[in-house]
Each structure stands twice: as C-alpha cells, then as structure tokens.
LOLOTOR-772306 format. One record per residue (C-alpha): x negated, y, z negated; residue in three letters. Coordinates in steps of 0.02 Angstrom, whole numbers, plus 50000, padded with zeros to 5 digits. Each point is the difference from the previous one (the first is absolute). Layout:
XYZALA ...
This chain:
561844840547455UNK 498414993049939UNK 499764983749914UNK 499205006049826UNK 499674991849831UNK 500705010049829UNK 498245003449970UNK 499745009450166UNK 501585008249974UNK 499485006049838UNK 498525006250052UNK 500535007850172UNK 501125009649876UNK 498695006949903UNK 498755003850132UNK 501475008750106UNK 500365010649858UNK 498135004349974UNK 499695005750176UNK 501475013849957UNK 498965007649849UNK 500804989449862UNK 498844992749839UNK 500354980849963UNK 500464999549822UNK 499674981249935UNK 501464991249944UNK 500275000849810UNK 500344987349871UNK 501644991249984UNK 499745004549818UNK 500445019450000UNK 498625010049905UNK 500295013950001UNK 502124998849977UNK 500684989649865UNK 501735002650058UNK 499484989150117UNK 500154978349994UNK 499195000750158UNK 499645009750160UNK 501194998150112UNK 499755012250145UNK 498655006250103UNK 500265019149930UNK 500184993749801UNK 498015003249994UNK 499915014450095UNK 501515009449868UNK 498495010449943UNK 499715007150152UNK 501925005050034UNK 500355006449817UNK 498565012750011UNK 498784990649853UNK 498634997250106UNK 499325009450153UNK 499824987250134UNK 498065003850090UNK 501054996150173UNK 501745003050006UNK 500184987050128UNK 500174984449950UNK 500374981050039UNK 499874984049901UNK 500534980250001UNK 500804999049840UNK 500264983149896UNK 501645001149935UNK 501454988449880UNK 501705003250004UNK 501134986649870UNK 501575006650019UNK 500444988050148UNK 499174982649921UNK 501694990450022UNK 500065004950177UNK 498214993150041UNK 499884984350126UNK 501885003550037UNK 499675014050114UNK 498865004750146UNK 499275012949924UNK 500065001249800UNK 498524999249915UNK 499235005049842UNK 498065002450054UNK 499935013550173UNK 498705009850058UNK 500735017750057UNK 498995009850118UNK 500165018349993UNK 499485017950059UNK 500235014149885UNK 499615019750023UNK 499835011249845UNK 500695015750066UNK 499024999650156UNK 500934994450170UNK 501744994250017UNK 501494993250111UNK 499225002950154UNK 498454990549981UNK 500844986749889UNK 501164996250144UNK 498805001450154UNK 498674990549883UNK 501134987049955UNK 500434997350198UNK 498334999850061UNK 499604985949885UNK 501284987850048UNK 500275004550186UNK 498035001850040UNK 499144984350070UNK 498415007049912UNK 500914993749846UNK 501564990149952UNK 500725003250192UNK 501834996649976UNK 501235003950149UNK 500645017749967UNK 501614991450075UNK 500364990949859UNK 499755012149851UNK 501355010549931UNK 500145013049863UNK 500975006249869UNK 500295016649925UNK 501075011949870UNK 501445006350094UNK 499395018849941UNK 498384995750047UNK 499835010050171UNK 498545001749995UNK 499424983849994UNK 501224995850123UNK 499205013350120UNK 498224990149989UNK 500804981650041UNK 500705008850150UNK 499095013250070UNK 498044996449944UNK 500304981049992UNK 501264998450140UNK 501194985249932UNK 501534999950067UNK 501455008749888UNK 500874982650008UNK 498384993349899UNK 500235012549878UNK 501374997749874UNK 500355011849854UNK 500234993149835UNK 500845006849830UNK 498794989649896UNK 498445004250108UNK 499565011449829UNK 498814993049863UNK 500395006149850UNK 499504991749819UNK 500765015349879UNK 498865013349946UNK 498645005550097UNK 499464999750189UNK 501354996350106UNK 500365000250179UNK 500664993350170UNK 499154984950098UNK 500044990950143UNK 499534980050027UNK 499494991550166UNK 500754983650047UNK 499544986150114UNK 501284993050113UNK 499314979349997UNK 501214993150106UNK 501724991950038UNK 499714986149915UNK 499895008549844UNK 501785008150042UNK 501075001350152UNK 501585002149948UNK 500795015950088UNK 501515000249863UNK 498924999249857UNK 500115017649894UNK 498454997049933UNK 498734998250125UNK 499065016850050UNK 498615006749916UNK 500205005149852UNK 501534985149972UNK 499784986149890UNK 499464986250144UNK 498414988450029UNK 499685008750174UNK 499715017849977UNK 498484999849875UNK 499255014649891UNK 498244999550003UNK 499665017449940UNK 500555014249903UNK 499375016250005UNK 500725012149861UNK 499995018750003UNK 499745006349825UNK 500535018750040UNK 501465005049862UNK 499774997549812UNK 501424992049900UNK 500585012549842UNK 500694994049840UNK 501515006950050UNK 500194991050150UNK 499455013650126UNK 498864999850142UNK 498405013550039UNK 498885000550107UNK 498284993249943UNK 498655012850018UNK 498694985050085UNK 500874987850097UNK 499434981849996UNK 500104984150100UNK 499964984149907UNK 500314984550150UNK 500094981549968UNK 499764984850085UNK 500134981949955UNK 498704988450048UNK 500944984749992UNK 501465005350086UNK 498855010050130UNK 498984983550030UNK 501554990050021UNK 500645011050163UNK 498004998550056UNK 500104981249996UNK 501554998650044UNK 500614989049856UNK 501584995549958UNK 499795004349830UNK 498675010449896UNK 499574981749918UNK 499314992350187UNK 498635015950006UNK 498384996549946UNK 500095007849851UNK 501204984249939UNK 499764984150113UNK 498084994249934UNK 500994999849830UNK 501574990250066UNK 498674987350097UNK 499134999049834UNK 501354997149901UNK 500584987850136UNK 498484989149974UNK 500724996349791UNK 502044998850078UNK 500754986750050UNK 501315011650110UNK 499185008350132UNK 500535017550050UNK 501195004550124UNK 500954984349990UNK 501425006649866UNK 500415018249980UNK 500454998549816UNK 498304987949970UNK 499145016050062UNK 500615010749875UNK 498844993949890UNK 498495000150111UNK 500395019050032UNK 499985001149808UNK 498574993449977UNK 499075008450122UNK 500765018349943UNK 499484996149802UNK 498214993050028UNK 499615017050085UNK 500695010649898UNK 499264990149827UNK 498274996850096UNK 500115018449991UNK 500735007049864UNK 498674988249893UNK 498765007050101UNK 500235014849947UNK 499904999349803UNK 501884993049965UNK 500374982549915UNK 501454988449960UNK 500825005049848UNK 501905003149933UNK 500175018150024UNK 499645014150111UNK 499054994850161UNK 499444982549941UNK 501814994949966UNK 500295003950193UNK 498394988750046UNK 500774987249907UNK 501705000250056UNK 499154998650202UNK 499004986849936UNK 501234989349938UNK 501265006450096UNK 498734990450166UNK 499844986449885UNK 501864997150010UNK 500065002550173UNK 498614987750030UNK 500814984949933UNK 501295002550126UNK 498794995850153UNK 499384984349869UNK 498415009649918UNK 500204993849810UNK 498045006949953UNK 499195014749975UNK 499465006750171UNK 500175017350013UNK 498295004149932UNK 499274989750177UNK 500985015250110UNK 498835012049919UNK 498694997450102UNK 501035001050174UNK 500585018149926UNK 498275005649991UNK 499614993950184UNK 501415009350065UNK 499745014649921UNK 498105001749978UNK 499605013150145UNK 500855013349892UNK 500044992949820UNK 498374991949955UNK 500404998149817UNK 501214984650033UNK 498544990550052UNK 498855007549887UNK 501134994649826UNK 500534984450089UNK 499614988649864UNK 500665010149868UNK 501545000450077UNK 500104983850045UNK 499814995149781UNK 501355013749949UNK 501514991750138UNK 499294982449970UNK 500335002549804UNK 501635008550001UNK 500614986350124UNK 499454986549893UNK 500955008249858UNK 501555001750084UNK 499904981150085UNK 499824994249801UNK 501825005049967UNK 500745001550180UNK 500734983050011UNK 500735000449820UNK 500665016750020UNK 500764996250181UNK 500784984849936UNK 500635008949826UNK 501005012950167UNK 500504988350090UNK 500954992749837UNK 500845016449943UNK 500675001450183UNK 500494982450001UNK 500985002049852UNK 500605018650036UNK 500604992550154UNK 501004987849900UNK 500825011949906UNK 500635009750153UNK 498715013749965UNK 498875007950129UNK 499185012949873UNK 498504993749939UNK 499795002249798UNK 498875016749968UNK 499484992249849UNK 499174985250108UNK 499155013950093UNK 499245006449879UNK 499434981349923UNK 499134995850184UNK 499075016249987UNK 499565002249819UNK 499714977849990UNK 499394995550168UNK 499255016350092UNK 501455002350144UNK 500265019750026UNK 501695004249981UNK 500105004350217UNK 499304985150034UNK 501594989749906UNK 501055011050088UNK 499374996750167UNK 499934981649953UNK 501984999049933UNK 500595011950159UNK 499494987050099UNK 501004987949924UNK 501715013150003UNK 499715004149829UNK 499655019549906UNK 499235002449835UNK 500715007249837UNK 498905018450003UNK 500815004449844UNK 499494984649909UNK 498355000050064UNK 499795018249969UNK 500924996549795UNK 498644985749985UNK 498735014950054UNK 500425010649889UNK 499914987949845UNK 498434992950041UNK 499235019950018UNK 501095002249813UNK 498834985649934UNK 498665008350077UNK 500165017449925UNK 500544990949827UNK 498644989749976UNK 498765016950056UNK 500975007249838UNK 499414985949895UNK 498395003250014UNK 499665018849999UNK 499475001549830UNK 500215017550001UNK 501765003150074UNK 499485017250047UNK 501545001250111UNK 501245002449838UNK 500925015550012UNK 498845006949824UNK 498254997650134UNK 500975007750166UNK 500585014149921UNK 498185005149924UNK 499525018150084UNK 498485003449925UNK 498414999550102UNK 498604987749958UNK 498425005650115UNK 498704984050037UNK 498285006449971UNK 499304982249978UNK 498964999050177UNK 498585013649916UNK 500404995649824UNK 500284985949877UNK 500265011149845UNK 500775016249952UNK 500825012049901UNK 501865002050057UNK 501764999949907UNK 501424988849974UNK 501485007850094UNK 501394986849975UNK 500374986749869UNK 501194984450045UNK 500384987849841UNK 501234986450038UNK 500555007850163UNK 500335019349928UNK 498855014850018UNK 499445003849811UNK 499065013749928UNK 498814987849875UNK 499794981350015UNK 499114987849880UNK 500734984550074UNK 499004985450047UNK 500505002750190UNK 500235017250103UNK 499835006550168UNK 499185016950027UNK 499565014050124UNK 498735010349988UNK 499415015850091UNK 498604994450077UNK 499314981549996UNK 498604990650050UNK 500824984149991UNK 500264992050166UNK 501744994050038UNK 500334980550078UNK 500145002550182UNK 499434994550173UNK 499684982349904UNK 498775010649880UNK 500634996549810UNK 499985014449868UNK 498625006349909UNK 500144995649805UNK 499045012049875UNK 500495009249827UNK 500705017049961UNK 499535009049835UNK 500685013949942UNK 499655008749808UNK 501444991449923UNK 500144981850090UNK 498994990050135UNK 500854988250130UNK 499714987050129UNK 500175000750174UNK 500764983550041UNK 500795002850189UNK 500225014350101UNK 501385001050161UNK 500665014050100UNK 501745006949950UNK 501405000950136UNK 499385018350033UNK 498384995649987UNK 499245005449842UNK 498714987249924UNK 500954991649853UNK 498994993949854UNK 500534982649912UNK 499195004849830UNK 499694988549831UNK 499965012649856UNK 498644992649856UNK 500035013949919UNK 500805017349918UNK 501385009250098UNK 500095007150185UNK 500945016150033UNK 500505008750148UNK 498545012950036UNK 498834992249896UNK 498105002350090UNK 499404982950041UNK 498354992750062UNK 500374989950108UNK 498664985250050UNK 499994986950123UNK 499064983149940UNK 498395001450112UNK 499774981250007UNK 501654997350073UNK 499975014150154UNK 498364994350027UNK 500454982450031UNK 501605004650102UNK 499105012650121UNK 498744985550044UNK 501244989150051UNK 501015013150077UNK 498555007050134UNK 499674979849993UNK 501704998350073UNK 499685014550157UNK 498354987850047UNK 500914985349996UNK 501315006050121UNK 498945005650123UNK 499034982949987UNK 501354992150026UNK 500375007450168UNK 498234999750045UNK 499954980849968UNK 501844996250055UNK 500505011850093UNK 500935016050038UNK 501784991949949UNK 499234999149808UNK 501315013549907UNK 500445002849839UNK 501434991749937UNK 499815002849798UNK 498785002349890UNK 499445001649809UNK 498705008649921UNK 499644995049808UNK 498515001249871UNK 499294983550020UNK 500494995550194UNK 500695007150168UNK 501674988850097UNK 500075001150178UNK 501274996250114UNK 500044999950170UNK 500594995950185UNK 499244985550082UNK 500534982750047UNK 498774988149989UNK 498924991449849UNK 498425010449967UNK 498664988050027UNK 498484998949880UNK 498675010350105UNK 501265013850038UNK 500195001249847UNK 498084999149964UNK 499745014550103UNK 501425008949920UNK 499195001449851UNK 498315000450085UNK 500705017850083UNK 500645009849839UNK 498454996749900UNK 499125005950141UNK 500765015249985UNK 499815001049822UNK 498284998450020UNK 499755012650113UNK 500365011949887UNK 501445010950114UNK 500805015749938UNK 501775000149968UNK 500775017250060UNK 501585005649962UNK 501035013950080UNK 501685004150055UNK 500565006250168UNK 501555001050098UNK 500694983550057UNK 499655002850168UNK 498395006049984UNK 499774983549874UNK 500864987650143UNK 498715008050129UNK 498444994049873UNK 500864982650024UNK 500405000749836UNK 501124984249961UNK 501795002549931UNK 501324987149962UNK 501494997950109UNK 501485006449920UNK 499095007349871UNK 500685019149957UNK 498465014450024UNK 500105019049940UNK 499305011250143UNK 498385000949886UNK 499114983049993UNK 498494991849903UNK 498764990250088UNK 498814991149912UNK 498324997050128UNK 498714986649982UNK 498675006350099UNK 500414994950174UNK 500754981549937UNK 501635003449943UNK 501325014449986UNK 501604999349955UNK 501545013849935UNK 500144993849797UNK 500475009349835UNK 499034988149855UNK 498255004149922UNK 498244992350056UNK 498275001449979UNK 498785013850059UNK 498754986150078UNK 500244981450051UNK 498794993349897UNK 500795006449857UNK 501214985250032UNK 498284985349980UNK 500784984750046UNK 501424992250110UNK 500614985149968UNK 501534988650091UNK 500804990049884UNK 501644993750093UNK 500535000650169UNK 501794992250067UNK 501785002350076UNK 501275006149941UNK 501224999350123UNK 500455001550199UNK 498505010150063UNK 499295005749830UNK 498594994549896UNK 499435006649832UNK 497995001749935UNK 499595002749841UNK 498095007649922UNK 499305008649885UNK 498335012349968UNK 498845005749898UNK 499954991649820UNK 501704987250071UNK 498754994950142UNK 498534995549906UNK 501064991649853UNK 500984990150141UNK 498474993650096UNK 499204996849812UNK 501464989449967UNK 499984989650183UNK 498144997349952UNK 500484990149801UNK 501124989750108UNK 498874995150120UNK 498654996449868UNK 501374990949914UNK 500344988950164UNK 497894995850010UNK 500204994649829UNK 501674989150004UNK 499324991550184UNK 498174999849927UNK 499095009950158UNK 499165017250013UNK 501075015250049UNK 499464997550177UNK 500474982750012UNK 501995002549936UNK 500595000450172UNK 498884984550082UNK 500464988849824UNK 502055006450024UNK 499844995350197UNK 499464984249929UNK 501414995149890UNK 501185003850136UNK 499304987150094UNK 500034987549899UNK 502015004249940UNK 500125000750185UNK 499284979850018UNK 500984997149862UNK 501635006450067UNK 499804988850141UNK 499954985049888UNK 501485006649923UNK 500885003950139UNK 499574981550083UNK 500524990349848UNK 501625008950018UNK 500134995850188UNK 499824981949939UNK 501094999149832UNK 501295008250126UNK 499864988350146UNK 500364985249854UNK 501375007449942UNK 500675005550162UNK 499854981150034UNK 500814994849818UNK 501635009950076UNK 500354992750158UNK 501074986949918UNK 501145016049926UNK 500615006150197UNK 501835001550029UNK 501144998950139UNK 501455010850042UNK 500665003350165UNK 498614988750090UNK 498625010649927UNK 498794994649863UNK 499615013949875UNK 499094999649857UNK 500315013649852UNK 499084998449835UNK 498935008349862UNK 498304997649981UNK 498595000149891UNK 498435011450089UNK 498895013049936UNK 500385015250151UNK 500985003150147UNK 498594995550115UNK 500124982449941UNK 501894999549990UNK 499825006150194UNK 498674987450042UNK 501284985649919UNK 501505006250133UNK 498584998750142UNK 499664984149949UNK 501734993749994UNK 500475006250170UNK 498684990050082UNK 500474984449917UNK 501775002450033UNK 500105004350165UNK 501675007050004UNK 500885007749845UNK 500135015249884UNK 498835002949853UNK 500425010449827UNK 498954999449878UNK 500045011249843UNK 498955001249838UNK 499635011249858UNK 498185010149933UNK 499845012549893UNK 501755002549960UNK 500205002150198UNK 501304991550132UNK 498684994150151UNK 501044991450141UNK 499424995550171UNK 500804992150141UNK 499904994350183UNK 500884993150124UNK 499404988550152UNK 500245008350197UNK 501624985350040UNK 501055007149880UNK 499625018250039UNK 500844996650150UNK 501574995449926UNK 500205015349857UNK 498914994649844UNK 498925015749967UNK 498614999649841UNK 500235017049976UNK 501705001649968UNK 500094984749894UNK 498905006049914UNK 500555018049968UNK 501744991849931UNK 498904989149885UNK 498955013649927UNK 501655011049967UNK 500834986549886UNK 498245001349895UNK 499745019549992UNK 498845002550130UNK 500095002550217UNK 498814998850135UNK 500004991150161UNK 499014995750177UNK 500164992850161UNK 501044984650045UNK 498574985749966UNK 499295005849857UNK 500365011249837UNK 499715006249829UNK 500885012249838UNK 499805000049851UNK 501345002049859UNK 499935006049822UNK 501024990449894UNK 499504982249992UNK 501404993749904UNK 500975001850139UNK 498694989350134UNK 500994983049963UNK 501855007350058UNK 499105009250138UNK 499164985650054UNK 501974990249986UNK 500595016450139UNK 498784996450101UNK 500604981350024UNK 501715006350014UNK 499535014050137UNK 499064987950098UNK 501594986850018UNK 501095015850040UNK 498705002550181UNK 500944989250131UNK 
C-alpha cells in the first residue's frame, strides 16, 4: 500500500473514475439550493437527486464527484469516538441508468487492489452483501475471486430510506490488524460486526427496485448505482492512523491548537476530547461560512453556533480562556486548498464572522458557567440530579448557551435536564411572541368576519393606478353590511389598483368616489385568502354594496414608494458587490419617504464601503437602465440567477424584476420603468442590529435632496458657531480636540496628585486583624480611574496588606480594590472581596486576585457594605 496524502487520495479518486468515462461534477454548496428540505447536504448523491428522480437529463450518465457534506445528528458523539464527525467529504460514483453491478464491483476492486492507485493487499479486504443478493455474491466470487469465507451475507446489507429507489448493497472492509482486535471469542469481530478492526471504507448501493406507498417492491425500469466513500476514514487506513483525528486532514489543526494549550495532545485521552472537537467544528464552520451561512438562533446558524461554543467549552478544558478559534481558519484553508480554493480565498471574512461570535459568547461564558455550576451545586444539595428546565431556558434566552450544549455540560456532571420545562418555557416565550405580533396588526385581518370573505378582489395596480371597478363586500365593525356611512370600514372591491403591504412594500393610499359618497384609502393588506382588503375613511355620503367606484391611487405616494423600492434591488446587489457574496436579505421596508434594509453581515461597515455603496446605486441611476418585468417558471427564473429568499414560499409562476445586467431578483412589489426615474440615492444610517445583522437606512428622489439640503444648514451652522469657512469645520474641530485632549492630561495629572495626598492622608487609618494590615474606607474622587490609581498607590506604600476603597458619583457605587502578591498566597483574593462588597450595595463585578473593581447602585447602602467588607476580611484565616 502506498504512502498517500488525502489530497492525492482525493484526486486519484477522481482521475480513476474519469479514465472509466465518468464527468466530475464539482462539489456543491453546504447550503442546499436547489432543496429547501434540506439544512444541509449531507451525502455525496443529495446533489445529484435530480439526476435519479428524472428532472434533469444528465449530458453523461456516468458520473463521480467529492462531495462536501454535514451531518448534526451525531454532535454529542464528536471527539468521543474515532470516527464521528460533523464536516466529511464523501467520494462517490454514480450511473444514471447506464452500467451496473458488474462494473461497480470489478471497478471498485481495481481501485483499491491496483498499485496504479490506492494498492491495498487484496488479502485484507472483505465484503458484504444482501443475503438475496446472488448476484452480487456471484461477482465477489467468480469475477473478483475472494474467497467465500471473505464474503459474508448480511440482512441489513439493503439501503432503503422509504419511498423511492431502493435496493440491495454491498460494502468493502479493511482488515487493519490484530491490534485493533484479536479476540477469537468476541461475537462481534468480522466484517460487517461492530469492532475497530474490520473497517468499511466503501459502500456501493444498487438502486434496482422502487419502494411503493404500499410497501411493495418493483423493479425499476433504469437501474442505478449510487457508491460512497469517506475520505477521512479512507485516509485514516492509508496512513495508518490510529484514529481519523492523527490523518492529515486533522493533526496541522491539533499542532495549531497545541501552540495556544497548555495540555499537549496525546498525553490524556479525555484532554483530547476536546482537541478532536475542536478540530471537527473549525472545519465544518470554516466551511459552512464559506459557503453563504452565518451564526444565528435558528435554522443552520443556530447549528454554527452551538459548534462554536460548543469548541469554546471544550477549549477551556485544555486551559484556552480566549477567543482562538478564528486563528484555525487559516490551517483549514491550507489543508484543504488543492480542492477548495474558496477557504483561502474568503479567509479574512471568515476569520471576522468566528472572531465576533466568539467574542460574544466569551462576554457571558464565565457568568453563565458559574450561574450552572450554582444550580447544580444547589440541585445537588437537595438530592436532585435533574437540572431545572426553567434554568435551561434562562442560560439560553439570558446568556446565549443552546439548550444541547447545557445538556452536554450537566451529563457530564451525572445530571439530565427537565425537557418538559424547557420545552413549557418554549412555548410561553413563542405565546409572547405571537401576542405581541397581534398587538400590532392594525388590521386583524385574521378574525373569523376577514377569513371567511369569498369574494375575489383582482390586483390590476402594476399597469394602472386608477379605475372603474365595484365594491363587492362591505365590513362595518367586523360584519359584512350592505351600506356603511361610518367613519371606519374595510372594503373589497372587484378589481383594484391599490397595492397591498407585502415583501416589506407598504400599501398604496388613494380615494374612491362613487356618485353618492367619496372615501379614503388609508391602508390596504391581503385577506387570509388573499383578496386585497381596503382600510377605508368615509368623508363623505353613503357606500353600498355594488355601487361603481373610481377608484384612484395618490400618484405622489406610488411614485415615491417605487423609487425606493427598485432603490432597494440596487442596494442589495451593492452590497454583495462591496461585501461580499454572504450579503442576504434579512428584512426590509419600503415607505414614501425612505427604504430600511436589513441584512447579513458581521462586521462594522466602514466609511469608504459605504462611500462606494452609495457611489454604485447612483451610478446606476444615472445610467439610465431599463427595468423589465416578466414572469416565468421558477426554474426557468432560478436558472437567470434570479435571487429568492430562503424559506420564502414561490407559486410555480414567478416575477423577476431585471436591472439590465446589475441585478435580478424573484419579487412581487411595483418599480419604476427606468433607473433614473429614481434621481438620487442617499445613505442615511448604517448599523447592527444584532448577531450577524446590520440595518441601512436611505432615501431618493425629493427625501435625498431634502436630506443632503438639511446636512448642508448644519454644517453652515457649525462654520458659523466655530467661526471658519465650510471647508475649515473639520481642521478648526481637529483643533479643539487637541486642546481638550492637553487639557485632559492636566486633569487627569492633578488627579494623580490630589490622589497620591490623600492616599498618603490614609495611611494612619490601616487595621490589623489576623497579622494583616487592611485598610477599608470611602473616599472622596471624581472617577474610577482615580479611585484605582489611589489603591495603586496604597499598595506600594504598604507593602503588604489589602486595600478597599469605595466612593460615590453620579448617584453610582464605584469600589476598587487590591491586594499585595504575600497574601495571595495565603487565600485573600480582590476579586471576591470585592464581589461580596458590591452585593451588599446593589451592584457585582469582580477580577483577578491583585486587583479589582464593581460598581453598585444604591449608595445608601456603601457605608454597611463597606462595615461587610471589614467583617469578611477578619473571617479569612
């Protein structure tokens, strides 16, 4: 057997399979696109489901790939075993009705055995099949000519997932060895048996029966091969590695991570747990972010943040108390950059988004571990070893731990969680959720009056903003009414031009007129069966059922909105063109006088990105581009590229709206015929708004040229107050910050002094207790820099003793503390003193053993704190 890398084996794989007539199809995105059932792909033939379901032709029915794949179902497991992980790369050979066992088998043998490629002693493989599988059986033995004693028949040798293609198979194993098993009693240990010696390395399925609905088998009329392999496990025989985690597709990570430890790996089996974890999450993050997803608290980002903090745990273990992860990201990309380029190529990008959620979760970590640790304590006291589901639901909704992380945590300890308090806590919090949604739509449109509305309301707003139609439906005070004069109804007509709020777009407002009354058009929204539902102020007369109506939208208003709107469709695209292909759409608003943007990203948009933001969509206004609008079928539309938003619900009929060759993207709202229609773009706001997301803000037209009118009167108001020209505001401002800066330092050194005399006027106030001088008092200083700067001072003029010193600004507790390195030694720790201090005045905080700070909030309560502290210190022998 060779000596080969993963990369070579990857890529003998390929080429092998290319020399028999097969087309390499380029592994796919860990982000399905083209299956939303889908969290992830997870196998090597999830991509290829087009090809075996009949949608698409394939132009060679022979075909192999190296597929990127996640599978979460076995997190827990990860580190503990040899082999769990939750990033693999499968490799696979598949035939669309084209050749079949024969070749599959005699393929599958020439590859391992030959020394042209992997070169494995034919001695040591083994096989398994389906004990009806004959003829299968027939090719081991006769074509192959393995020894019947080398081929074992299976019942589960069948691979079978419910509906669909179905079908026998038979996997190859590789015999490494007595000393991965040599025990002639055990039950367990032949291929096929759950032992460390016998390995599977491959599995090659027979897709030749389909599965019926009512549990019957028939023959498929094309038969199909679908094989896979897994790298890691592949390489690991190769190298001849103990575990998958001492290949080279794990040990640069573990020497990396090495390098921040301070346990080195291979010393303790359960201190390299958590290097195996780390290793297995970094890859399958680096990834999984390198391919569009982000940290978030649902869907796939909740998984990327349960393996990020789920490492983070693990880390502290082998002493790493930092963020560190984002350093492995680099390594990944090393490893892996002969077949996945884009690692490398979105490095730094990826680097920010795991550096940013790990700072996050390191700013509660140690306040959420210690809150744990706590309830078990006291759990434990009580005789319990069911940790509260209420408290699991506090750590994740207070302090960011997912729910399987706790649960991991607590196991460890002997403990299990409440799931049905957790899951009650759940279920309120969703309750408050869907309540306070209630609160707010205006409309209620989901009352039982609104649902059970039948009549049809056609939309005929895209081509026209006024026309003749009729009012088919009255509702006054939640009943369907003939007439209505009230101040207040709700109204459907036949046809309408007025533009529901949708897709972020808000209604179109307008007026109705009939002979006998006129109306306003105050909101529209779609009905729960999807008629457009007018919110109507009646000014005048009476409106009847059947009456003929004009029916107007207010020009003004739809012109504004369908600036902004097309406004919206540049900025997007911008965005990805400045900062990247991760940029989605995570909400949006479309109003009169502005346009709201949210979306995914995780860093602060610095000022010349955002320069050439804006520079980009008013270059596109200027150029004057047509915007075309048609609809297609959704494939047809996904082909174009058109963008769509995950999760988002399409008919089989879709509208694209097409910038020229800038932007296109599936959307239902109303724009204008030509970018430079739209005038003017301007950014007003741009910041975050949570874990990964960040929110712009602009306006167009008439709202850009009022908003930069307005920046200019305060800038000419700024020359005025500082007495400079407009171009001197920013030269005269740099100015004045120097001098408060010169001036600070004065401030700042007076302080040092007026400190260092009091610190001295204090010395004569130390105590003794237990042989150690302390010295706890209020004081009289202006911040906590100088209250900090006075316990400094004292500690060098003491030489030995313990420092508390507590005052009061701004209706504020400030308390620092420290502690000299002789009586560290023998128990006395700043923080903690200091934590017990600031609790007796409404406040907490804490730091190392020499030195500390909290604040408190009730400073009534500073002088009995202050009388605790004196007490706590006497209690330290």
């Amino acid at each position: 057997m060779k000596t080969l890398t993963s990369a070579q084996v990857r890529q003998l794989f390929l080429d092998f399979y290319e020399e028999k007539g097969h087309t390499v199809e380029p592994s796919a995105s860990l982000v399905p696109k083209e299956d939303p059932t889908l969290l992830w792909i997870n196998s090597g033939v999830a991509t290829l489901k087009k090809y075996f379901d009949g949608r698409v032709i394939p132009d060679n029915p022979r075909i192999v790939n190296a597929q990127k794949s996640i599978r979460t179902n076995d997190i827990e497991n990860v580190g503990f075993t040899a082999r769990h992980h939750t990033f693999f790369e499968m490799l696979g050979n598949f035939s669309i009705g084209n050749y079949f066992k024969q070749e599959a088998i005699e393929w599958a043998w020439e590859f391992l055995t030959s020394d042209k490629w992997i070169g494995f002693d034919p001695e040591k493989l083994a096989v398994t099949v389906h004990p009806e599988d004959d003829e299968a059986y027939d090719l081991w033995k006769n074509n192959i000519k393995l020894p019947e004693e080398r081929i074992i028949r299976l019942e589960e040798n069948f691979w079978d997932i419910g509906e669909g293609p179905s079908g026998p198979n038979t996997e190859i194993f590789y015999d490494r060895g007595a000393a991965y098993g040599n025990d002639s009693t055990d039950p367990e240990l032949y291929p096929g048996g759950e032992n460390d010696r016998y390995l599977e390395i491959w599995n090659l399925v027979f897709s030749q029966f389909n599965h019926n609905p009512d549990d019957t088998y028939t023959p498929l009329p094309k038969k199909n091969i679908d094989t896979g392999m897994g790298l890691e496990r592949m390489v690991c025989v190769i190298q001849d590695a103990p575990t998958n985690f001492e290949t080279d597709l794990f040990l640069p990570i573990i020497k990396k991570v090495e390098q921040l430890a301070t346990v080195k790996y291979g010393k303790d089996e359960s201190m390299d747990v958590a290097y195996k974890v780390i290793a297995d999450h970094i890859r399958t993050v680096t990834f999984a972010i390198a391919d569009g997803a982000l940290p978030s608290n649902e869907g796939r980002g909740y998984v990327l943040r349960r393996l990020l903090r789920r490492a983070v745990r693990f880390a502290k273990q082998i002493g790493i108390e930092k963020p560190f992860m984002y350093q492995l990201v680099g390594t990944v990309g090393e490893i892996m950059q002969a077949f996945y380029s884009n690692v490398q190529s979105k490095q730094a990008f990826i680097e920010n988004v795991v550096k940013t959620e790990e700072e996050r979760f390191h700013e509660t970590l140690h306040e959420g571990l210690a809150i744990l640790e706590n309830i078990i304590e006291l759990e434990k006291g009580q005789g319990s070893k069911v940790f509260p589901g209420t408290e699991v639901f506090r750590l994740y909704d207070t302090y960011g731990f997912p729910k399987e992380l706790t649960e991991e945590y607590v196991n460890e300890l002997g403990f299990t969680i409440d799931e049905a308090g957790f899951k009650e806590e759940m279920d309120k919090q969703r309750s408050r959720a869907r309540n306070a949604r209630q609160k707010v739509d205006s409309m209620q449109v989901q009352d039982s009056v609104f649902s059970e509305l039948s009549a049809e309301s056609i939309f005929v707003g895209y081509d026209h903003q006024k026309v003749d139609t009729v009012i088919s439906t009255i509702i006054e005070n939640k009943e369907v009414v003939t007439q209505s004069s009230e101040k207040e109804v709700y109204l459907l007509l036949d046809q309408t031009p007025f533009y529901a709020e949708s897709g972020g777009q808000i209604a179109d407002v307008g007026w109705l007129y009939t002979e006998q009354a006129e109306a306003k058009v105050e909101g529209v929204q779609k009905a729960p069966k999807g008629q457009h539902l007018h919110r109507v102020t009646v000014t005048k007369g009476v409106l009847s059922s059947g009456d003929i109506v004009k029916a107007i939208v207010d020009k003004q208003s739809r012109s504004s909105i369908i600036k902004n709107h097309t406004a919206t469709h540049l900025l997007h695209q911008a965005l990805k063109d400045v900062l990247g292909d991760h940029v989605n759409q995570a909400g949006s608003l479309v109003d009169t006088d502005r346009l709201r943007f949210d979306f995914s990203h995780f860093s602060t948009i610095t000022d010349q990105e955002i320069e050439q933001i804006e520079t980009i969509v008013n270059q596109k206004i200027w150029d004057s581009i047509p915007v075309s609008i048609k609809s297609y079928p959704i494939a047809e539309a996904k082909e174009m590229g058109a963008m769509a938003l995950f999760g988002e619900k399409y008919g089989d009929i879709v509208r694209v709206v097409k910038i020229g060759d800038f932007s296109i993207e599936l959307c239902g709202g109303i724009h204008v015929l030509n970018t430079s229609e739209i005038g003017l773009f301007k950014l007003t706001t741009e910041t975050g708004i949570g874990a990964g997301t960040r929110r712009i803000e602009a306006t167009t037209g008439k709202g850009a040229y009022s908003h930069v009118t307005n920046q200019q009167h305060h800038l000419q108001e700024a020359a005025s107050l500082l007495k400079v020209s407009l171009d001197q505001v920013p030269k005269r401002i740099d100015g004045l910050f120097q001098e408060i800066k010169e001036l600070q330092k004065d401030k700042d050194s007076l302080s040092q002094k007026l400190s260092n005399i009091e610190a001295a006027s204090i010395l004569d106030e130390v105590e003794q207790v237990n042989g150690v001088s302390y010295l706890v008092k209020q004081v009289d200083v202006s911040d906590i820099n100088q209250l900090r700067s006075m316990v400094d001072e004292l500690k060098q003029k003491l030489d030995s003793g313990i420092i508390l010193l507590g005052a009061v600004n701004n209706g504020k507790v400030q308390l620092a503390a420290g502690v000299t390195k002789d009586l560290i030694d023998r128990g006395y720790h700043a923080g903690k003193l200091i934590k017990e201090t600031a609790t007796r005045c409404g406040g907490g905080g804490g730091g190392r053993p020499d030195m500390a700070q909290a604040g408190g909030k009730n400073p009534e309560q500073l002088s009995e704190a202050l009388v605790y502290a004196k007490q706590y210190i006497s209690s330290i022998e």
